[in-house]
VMD Tcl script that draws the C-alpha trace (Angstrom):
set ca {
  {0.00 0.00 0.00}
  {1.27 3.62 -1.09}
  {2.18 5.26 2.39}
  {0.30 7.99 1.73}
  {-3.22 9.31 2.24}
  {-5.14 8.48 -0.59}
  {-6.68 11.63 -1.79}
  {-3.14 12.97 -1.87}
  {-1.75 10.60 -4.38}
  {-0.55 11.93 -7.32}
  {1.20 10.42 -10.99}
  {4.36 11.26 -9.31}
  {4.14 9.13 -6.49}
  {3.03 6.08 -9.07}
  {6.15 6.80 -10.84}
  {8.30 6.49 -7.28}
  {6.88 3.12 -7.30}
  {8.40 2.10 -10.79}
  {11.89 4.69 -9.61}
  {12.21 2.47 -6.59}
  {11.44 -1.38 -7.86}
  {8.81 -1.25 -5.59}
  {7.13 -4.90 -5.88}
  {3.41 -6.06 -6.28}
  {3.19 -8.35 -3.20}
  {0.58 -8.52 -0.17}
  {-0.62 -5.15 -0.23}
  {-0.25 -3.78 -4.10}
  {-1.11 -5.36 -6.97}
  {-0.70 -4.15 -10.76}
  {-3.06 -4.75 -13.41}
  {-2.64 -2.91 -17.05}
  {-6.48 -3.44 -17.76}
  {-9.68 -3.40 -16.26}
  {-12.21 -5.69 -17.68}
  {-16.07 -5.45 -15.93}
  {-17.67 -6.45 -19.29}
  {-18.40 -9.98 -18.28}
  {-19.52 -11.77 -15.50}
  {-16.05 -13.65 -14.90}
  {-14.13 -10.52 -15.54}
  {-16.55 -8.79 -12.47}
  {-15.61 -12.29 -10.23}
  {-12.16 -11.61 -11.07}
  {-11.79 -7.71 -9.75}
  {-14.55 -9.41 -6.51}
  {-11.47 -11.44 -5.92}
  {-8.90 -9.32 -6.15}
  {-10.72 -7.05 -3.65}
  {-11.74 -9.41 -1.45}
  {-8.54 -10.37 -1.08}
  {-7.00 -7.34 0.26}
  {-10.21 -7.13 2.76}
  {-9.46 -10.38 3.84}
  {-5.79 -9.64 4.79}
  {-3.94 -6.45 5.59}
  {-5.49 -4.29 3.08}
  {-3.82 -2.22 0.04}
  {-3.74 -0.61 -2.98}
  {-5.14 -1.94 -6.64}
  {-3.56 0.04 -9.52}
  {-4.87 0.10 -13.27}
  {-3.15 1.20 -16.00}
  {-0.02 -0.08 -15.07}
  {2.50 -2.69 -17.26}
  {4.71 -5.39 -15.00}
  {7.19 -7.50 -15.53}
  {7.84 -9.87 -12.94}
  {6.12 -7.67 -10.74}
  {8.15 -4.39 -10.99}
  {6.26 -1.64 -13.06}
  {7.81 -1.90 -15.99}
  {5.73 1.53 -17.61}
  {2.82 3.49 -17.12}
  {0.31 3.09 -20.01}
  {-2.69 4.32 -18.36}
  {-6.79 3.28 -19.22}
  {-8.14 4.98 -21.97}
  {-11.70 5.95 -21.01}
  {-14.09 8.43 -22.76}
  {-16.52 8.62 -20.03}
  {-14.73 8.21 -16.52}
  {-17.75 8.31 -14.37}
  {-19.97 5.91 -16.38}
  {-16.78 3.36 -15.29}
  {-16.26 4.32 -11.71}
  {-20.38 3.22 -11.57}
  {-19.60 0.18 -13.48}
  {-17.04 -0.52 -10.69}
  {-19.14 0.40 -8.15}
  {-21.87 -1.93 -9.14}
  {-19.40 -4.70 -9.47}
  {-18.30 -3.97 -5.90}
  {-22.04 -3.65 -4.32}
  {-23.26 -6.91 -6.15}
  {-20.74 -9.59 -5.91}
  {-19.07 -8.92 -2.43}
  {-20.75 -9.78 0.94}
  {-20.65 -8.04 3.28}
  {-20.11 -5.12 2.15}
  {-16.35 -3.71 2.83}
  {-16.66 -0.40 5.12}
  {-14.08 2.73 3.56}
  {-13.39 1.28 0.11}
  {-12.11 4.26 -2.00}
  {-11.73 4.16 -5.20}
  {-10.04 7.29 -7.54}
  {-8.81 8.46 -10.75}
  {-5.19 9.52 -11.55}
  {-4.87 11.52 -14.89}
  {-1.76 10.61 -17.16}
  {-2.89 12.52 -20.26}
  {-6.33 13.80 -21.70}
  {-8.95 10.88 -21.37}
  {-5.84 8.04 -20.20}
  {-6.07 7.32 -16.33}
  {-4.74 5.45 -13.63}
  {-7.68 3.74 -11.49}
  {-6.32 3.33 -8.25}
  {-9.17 0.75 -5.36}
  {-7.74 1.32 -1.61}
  {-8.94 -1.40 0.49}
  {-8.72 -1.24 3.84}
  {-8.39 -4.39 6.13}
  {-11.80 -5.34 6.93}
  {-13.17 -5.81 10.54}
  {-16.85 -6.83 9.22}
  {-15.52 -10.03 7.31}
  {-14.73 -12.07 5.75}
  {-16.27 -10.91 2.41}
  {-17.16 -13.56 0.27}
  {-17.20 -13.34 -3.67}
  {-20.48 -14.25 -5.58}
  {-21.91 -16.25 -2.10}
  {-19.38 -18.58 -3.02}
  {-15.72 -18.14 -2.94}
  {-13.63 -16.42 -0.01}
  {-10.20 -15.09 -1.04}
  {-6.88 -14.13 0.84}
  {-3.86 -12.87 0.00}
  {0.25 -13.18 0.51}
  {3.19 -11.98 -1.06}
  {2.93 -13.75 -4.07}
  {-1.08 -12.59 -5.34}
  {-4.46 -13.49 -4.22}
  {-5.49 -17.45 -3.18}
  {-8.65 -19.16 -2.31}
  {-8.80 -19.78 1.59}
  {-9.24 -23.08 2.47}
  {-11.88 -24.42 5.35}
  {-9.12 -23.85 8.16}
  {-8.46 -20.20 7.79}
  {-12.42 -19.37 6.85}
  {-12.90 -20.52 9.95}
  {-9.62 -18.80 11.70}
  {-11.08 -15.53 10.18}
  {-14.63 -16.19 11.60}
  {-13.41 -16.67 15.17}
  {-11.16 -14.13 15.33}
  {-14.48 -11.95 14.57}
  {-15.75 -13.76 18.01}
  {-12.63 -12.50 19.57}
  {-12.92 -9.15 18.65}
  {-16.35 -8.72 19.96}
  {-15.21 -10.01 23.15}
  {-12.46 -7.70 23.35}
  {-14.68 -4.64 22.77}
  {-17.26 -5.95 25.11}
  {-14.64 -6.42 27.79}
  {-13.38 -3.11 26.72}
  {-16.80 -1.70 28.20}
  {-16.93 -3.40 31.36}
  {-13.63 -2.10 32.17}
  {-14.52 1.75 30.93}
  {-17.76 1.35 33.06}
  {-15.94 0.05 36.43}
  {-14.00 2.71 36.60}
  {-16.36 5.47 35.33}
  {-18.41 4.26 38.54}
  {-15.35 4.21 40.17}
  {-14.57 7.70 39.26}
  {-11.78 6.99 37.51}
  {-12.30 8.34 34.32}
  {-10.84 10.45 32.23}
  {-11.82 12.95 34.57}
  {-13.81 13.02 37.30}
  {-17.38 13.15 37.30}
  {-20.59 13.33 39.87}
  {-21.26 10.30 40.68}
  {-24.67 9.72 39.95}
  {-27.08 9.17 36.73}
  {-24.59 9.11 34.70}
  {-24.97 8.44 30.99}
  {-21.75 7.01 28.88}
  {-21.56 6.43 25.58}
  {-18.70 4.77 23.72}
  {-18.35 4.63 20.47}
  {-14.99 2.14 19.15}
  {-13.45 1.79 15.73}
  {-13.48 -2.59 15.53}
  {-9.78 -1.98 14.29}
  {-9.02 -0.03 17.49}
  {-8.19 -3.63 19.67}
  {-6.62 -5.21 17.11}
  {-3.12 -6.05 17.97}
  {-1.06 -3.61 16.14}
  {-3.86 -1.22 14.92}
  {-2.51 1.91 14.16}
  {-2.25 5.17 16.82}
  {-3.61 8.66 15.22}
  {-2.07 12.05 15.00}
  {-4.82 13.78 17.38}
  {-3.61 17.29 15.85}
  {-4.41 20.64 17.40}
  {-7.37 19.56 20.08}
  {-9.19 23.12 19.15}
  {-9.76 21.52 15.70}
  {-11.56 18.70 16.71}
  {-15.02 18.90 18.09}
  {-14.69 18.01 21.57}
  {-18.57 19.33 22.71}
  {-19.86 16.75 25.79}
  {-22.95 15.50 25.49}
  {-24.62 18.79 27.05}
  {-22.39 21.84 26.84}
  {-22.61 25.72 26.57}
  {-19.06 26.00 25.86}
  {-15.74 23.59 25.71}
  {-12.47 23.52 27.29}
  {-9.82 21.25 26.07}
  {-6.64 19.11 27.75}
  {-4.13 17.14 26.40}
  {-2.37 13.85 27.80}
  {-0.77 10.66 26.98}
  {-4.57 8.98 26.33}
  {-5.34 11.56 24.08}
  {-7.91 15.01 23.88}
  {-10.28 15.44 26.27}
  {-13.15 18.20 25.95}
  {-15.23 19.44 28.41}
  {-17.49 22.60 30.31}
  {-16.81 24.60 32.81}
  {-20.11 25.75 33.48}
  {-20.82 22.38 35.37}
  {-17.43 22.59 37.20}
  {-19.15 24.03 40.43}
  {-16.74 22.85 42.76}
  {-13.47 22.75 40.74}
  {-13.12 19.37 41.11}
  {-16.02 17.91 39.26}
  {-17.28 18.39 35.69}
  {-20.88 17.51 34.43}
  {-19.11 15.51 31.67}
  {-16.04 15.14 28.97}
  {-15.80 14.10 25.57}
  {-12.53 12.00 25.07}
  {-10.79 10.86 22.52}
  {-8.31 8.75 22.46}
  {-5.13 8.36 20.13}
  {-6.67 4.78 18.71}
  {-10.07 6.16 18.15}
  {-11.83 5.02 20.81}
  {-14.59 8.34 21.36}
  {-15.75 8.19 25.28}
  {-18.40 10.63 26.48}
  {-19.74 11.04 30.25}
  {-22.47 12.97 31.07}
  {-24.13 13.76 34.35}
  {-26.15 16.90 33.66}
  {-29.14 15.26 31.60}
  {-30.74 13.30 34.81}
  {-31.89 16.30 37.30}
  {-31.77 16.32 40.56}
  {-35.37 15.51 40.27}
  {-34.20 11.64 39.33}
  {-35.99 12.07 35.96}
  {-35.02 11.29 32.18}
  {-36.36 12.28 29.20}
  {-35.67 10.06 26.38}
  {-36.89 12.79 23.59}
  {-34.40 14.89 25.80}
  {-31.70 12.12 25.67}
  {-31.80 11.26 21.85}
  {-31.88 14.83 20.86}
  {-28.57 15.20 22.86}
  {-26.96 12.03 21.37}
  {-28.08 12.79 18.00}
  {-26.04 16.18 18.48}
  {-22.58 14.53 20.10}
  {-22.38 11.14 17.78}
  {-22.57 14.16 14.67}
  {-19.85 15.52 16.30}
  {-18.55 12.07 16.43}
  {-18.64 11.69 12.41}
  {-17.03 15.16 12.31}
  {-14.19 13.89 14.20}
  {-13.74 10.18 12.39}
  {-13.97 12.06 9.11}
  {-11.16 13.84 10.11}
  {-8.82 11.64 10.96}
  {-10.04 9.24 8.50}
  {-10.58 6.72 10.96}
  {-13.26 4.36 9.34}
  {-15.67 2.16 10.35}
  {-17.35 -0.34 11.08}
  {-17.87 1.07 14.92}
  {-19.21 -0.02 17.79}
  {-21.41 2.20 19.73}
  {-22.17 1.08 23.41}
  {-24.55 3.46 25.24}
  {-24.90 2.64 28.97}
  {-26.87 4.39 31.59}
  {-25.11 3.92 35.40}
  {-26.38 4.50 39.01}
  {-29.58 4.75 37.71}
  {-31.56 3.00 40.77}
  {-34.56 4.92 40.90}
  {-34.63 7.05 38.45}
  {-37.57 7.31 36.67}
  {-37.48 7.39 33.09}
  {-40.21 9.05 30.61}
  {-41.05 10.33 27.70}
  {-40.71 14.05 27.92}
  {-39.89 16.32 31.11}
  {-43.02 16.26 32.38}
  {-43.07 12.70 33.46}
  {-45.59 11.46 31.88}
  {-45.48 7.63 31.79}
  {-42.49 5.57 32.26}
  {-41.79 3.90 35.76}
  {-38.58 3.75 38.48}
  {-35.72 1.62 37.55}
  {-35.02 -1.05 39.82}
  {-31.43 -1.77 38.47}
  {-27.97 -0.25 39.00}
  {-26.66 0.21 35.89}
  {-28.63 -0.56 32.39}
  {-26.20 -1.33 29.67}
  {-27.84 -1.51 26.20}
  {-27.34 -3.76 23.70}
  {-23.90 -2.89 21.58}
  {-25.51 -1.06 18.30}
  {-22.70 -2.12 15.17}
  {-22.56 0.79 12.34}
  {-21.17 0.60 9.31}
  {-21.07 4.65 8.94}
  {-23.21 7.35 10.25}
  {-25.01 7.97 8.14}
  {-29.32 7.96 8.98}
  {-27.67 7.42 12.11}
  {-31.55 8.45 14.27}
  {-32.70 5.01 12.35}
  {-29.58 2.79 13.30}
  {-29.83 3.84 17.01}
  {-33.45 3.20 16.67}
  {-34.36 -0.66 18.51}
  {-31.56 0.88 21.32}
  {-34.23 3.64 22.13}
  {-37.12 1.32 21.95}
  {-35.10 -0.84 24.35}
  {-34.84 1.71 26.74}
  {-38.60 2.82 26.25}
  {-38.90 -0.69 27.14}
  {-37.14 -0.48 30.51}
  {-39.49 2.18 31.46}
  {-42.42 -0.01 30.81}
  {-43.03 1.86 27.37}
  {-44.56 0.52 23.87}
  {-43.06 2.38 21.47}
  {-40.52 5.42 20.43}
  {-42.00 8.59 21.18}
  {-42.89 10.65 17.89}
  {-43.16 13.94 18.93}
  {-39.18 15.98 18.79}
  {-37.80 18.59 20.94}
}
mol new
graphics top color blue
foreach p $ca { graphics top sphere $p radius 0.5 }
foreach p [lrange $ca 0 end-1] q [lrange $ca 1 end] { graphics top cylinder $p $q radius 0.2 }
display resetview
């Protein structure tokens, strides 16, 4: 894969590659054509995709002459109308390869009028393995692209299992000591709402750490906030409001992020003193903070798929409603409530992917259904 990030990619850093030897292997792969114009030609760029998905990831380049693997010259696709491919490709992608693969990107490098390179960047998958056609499951080492065998379809299907248990571990730990106040800072204990929203590449042995930047340009808003302070450590960027500080010591909640990802955000302000919550109240607010959220992955190009975990602690006796004016709903009995982890693939229509977690929680309260009227 070109160390570089993709939309910055240029002819001249194709013709480094060919300056520098640089071999097709486990992570690039040369190809002087692209053929879509028959259904074994589609199977054939499936694979070749799959493939990368299936193992570290990397870079597909079109347009591009080897010999013995080395780019022996740049000849570039001829194409007339450059769009009307990318869709073909795009179709190709969308119809032959299950599940789909989360931050595929796919480009177009001029080399003279109406000749192109067509660079695919596929990142290693965390949603697989992908499967070509509902039939054939590819992976790939330094020599090209092979059919897996039973063994490692299976390997790759329990390492899946292992993932989930290391983010669902990942939350119990957050949560014990969030309750135990040892969070990223510290908060009131009591009704406190946490939401946690992890990259599945983020516990991955070896999954990469991200240049956090300047903290002011990230947006760092807690889940209620009338203005933001930021602070900077060895975790990562933590924002947060000083209106709730009242005693110096305590804040009313943070937004962290953390140099893997990993988005944590505490709130304590949303359940009154009254021991009431609104849930129009509460999905207005986390509607707001998971856009920030998608703000901040866009950024830092940190793709999905993620994990959102939304967990309401030291809850015993609150009661939860509706709207404000309690209305409905009933006391909670439990300590904690930890909702049932919600698995994006983006966030995009992001109200309707969160939408069986509210009707959980509506549920908990002794309630039917998601309340239609917004704030």
């Amino acid at each position: 894969m070109i160390n570089k990030s993709f939309t910055d990619i240029t002819l001249d850093d194709i013709k480094e590659l060919q300056q520098n030897s640089v071999k097709e292997g486990k992570s690039i792969d040369y190809k002087e054509q692209i053929n879509i114009n028959d259904k074994s030609a589609r199977k054939e760029l499936a694979a070749d995709i799959t493939s990368f998905a299936n193992t570290v990831g990397g870079d597909l380049l079109f347009g591009i002459k080897e010999d013995k693997g080395v780019i022996k010259s740049i000849v570039g696709i001829e194409v007339q109308n450059i769009d009307y491919l990318l869709q073909k490709i795009e179709n190709t992608i969308r119809d032959l390869v299950t599940p789909r693969i989360i931050g595929l990107q796919i480009q177009v490098i001029p080399v003279l009028d109406n000749n192109y390179i067509i660079q695919i960047r596929v990142p290693q998958s965390y949603n697989g393995p992908h499967v070509v056609d509902g039939r054939r499951f590819y992976g790939r080492n330094s020599v090209g692209k092979y059919p897996l065998d039973i063994d490692e379809i299976r390997a790759k299907f329990l390492g899946l299992a292992e993932l989930g248990d290391k983010i669902r571990d990942y939350r119990l730990d957050r949560i014990f000591k969030i309750k135990a106040n040892e969070g990223h800072l510290k908060v009131e204990n009591q009704g406190i709402i946490s939401v946690h929203i992890v990259p599945m590449n983020s516990l991955v042995f070896g999954s990469p750490f991200y240049n956090l930047g300047k903290p002011d340009d990230l947006s760092l808003w807690a889940l209620v906030s009338n203005g933001i302070t930021t602070i900077t450590d060895i975790d990562g960027v933590t924002g947060y409001d000083r209106t709730y500080n009242k005693d110096q010591e305590t804040v009313g909640g943070y937004h962290h992020l953390s140099r893997k990802g990993i988005t944590e955000i505490i709130d304590t302000t949303i359940i009154p003193y009254d021991n009431s919550l609104s849930i129009v109240l509460l999905s207005k607010y986390l509607n707001g903070v998971l856009e920030r959220v998608r703000e901040n992955m866009q950024k830092l190009q940190i793709n999905g798929p993620f994990v959102i975990m939304i967990s309401l602690l030291n809850i015993k006796g609150i009661k939860i409603n509706y709207y404000n004016n309690g209305f409905g709903g009933r006391m909670i009995r439990k300590e904690d409530l930890l909702l049932p982890e919600v698995v994006i693939n983006d966030f995009e229509n992001l109200e309707s992917q969160l939408e069986s977690t509210i009707l959980l929680l509506c549920n908990a309260a002794g309630l039917n259904e998601i309340p239609k009227r917004t704030i």
